[in-house]
C-alpha positions, -999 to +999 in steps of 0.1 A: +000+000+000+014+033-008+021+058+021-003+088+023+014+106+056+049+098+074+058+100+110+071+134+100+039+145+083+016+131+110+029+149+138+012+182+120-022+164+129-014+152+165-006+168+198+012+134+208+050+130+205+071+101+213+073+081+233+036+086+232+028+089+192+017+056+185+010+060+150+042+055+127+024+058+087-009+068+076-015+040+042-050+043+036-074+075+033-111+082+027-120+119+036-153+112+059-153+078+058-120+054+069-086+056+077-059+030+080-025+037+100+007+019+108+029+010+145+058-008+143+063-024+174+093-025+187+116-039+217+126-001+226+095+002+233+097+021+266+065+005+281+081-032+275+103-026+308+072-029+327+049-050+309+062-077+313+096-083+323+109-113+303+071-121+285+071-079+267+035-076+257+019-042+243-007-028+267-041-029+257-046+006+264-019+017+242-029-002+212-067+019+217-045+046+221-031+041+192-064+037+176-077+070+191-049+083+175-054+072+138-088+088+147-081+122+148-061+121+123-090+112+096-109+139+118-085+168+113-079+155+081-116+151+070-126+185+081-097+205+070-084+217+099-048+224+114-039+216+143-008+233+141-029+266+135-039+266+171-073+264+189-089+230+180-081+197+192-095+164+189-103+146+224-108+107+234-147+116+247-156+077+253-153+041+243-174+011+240-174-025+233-137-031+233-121-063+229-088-078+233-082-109+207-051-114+210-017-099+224+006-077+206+043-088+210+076-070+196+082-074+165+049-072+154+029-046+127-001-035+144-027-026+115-049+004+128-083+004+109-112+032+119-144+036+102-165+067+107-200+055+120-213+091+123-200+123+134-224+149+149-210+185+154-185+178+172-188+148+183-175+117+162-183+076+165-158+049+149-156+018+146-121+008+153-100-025+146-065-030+149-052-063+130-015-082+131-011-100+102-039-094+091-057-115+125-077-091+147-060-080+180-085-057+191-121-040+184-133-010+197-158+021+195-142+047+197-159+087+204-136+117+200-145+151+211-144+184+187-131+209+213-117+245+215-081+246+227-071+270+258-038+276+265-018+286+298-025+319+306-063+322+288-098+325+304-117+288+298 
């Protein structure tokens, strides 16, 4: 699959930055409709120290994360907006039905799928799966948050 967005170009849509950008490569792009992302998983990993010494497993969290993450990318990207330009962000609001299938280990490709259910001012619902070789590790709804940015110093 061809590469629509690097790790470069993606951190122009998300706040995150490493360790905590969880999204390597954007592949796949439908404006409004579906998005399909990349992490490499790796054994630098700094959350493998912890979890779990001698059996490394990828937290479940982090691989929704992750998916939360491709999210607001096809959000920002869908609606045109920069992040960069200041004074919108793109919030985790909620999550339902999630399942774990699997685990993730090092070494793997995690696959990170979301489909726009529907999006409602500024409020939007997806449906979320994240795949390793093409077997799904995880399934999840996911709701992100339209909201005005404040920083330091500003009234809320």
């Amino acid at each position: 699959m061809k590469t629509i967005l690097e790790a470069s170009d993606i951190l122009n849509y998300l706040p995150h930055r490493p360790p905590f950008l969880l999204v390597d490569r954007i592949i796949d792009i439908q404006l409004n409709k579906s998005i399909i992302g990349i992490k490499n998983v790796s054994m630098n990993e700094p959350f493998f120290v912890g979890h779990f010494p001698g059996k490394p497993v990828m937290p479940g969290v982090l691989i929704v994360e992750a998916l939360a993450q491709v999210s607001t990318v096809l959000a920002f990207m869908s609606t045109h907006e920069n992040p960069q330009s200041g004074g919108t962000l793109y919030f985790f609001a909620g999550i339902d039905k999630v399942r774990f299938k699997k685990v993730v280990l090092p070494g793997d490709q995690l696959q990170l799928e979301a489909n726009l259910i529907k999006a409602r001012r500024i409020i939007w619902k997806l449906s979320c799966i994240a795949k390793v070789n093409n077997e799904v590790v995880c399934t999840a709804d996911i709701f992100s948050a339209k909201k005005k940015y404040i920083n330091e110093g500003e009234k809320r």
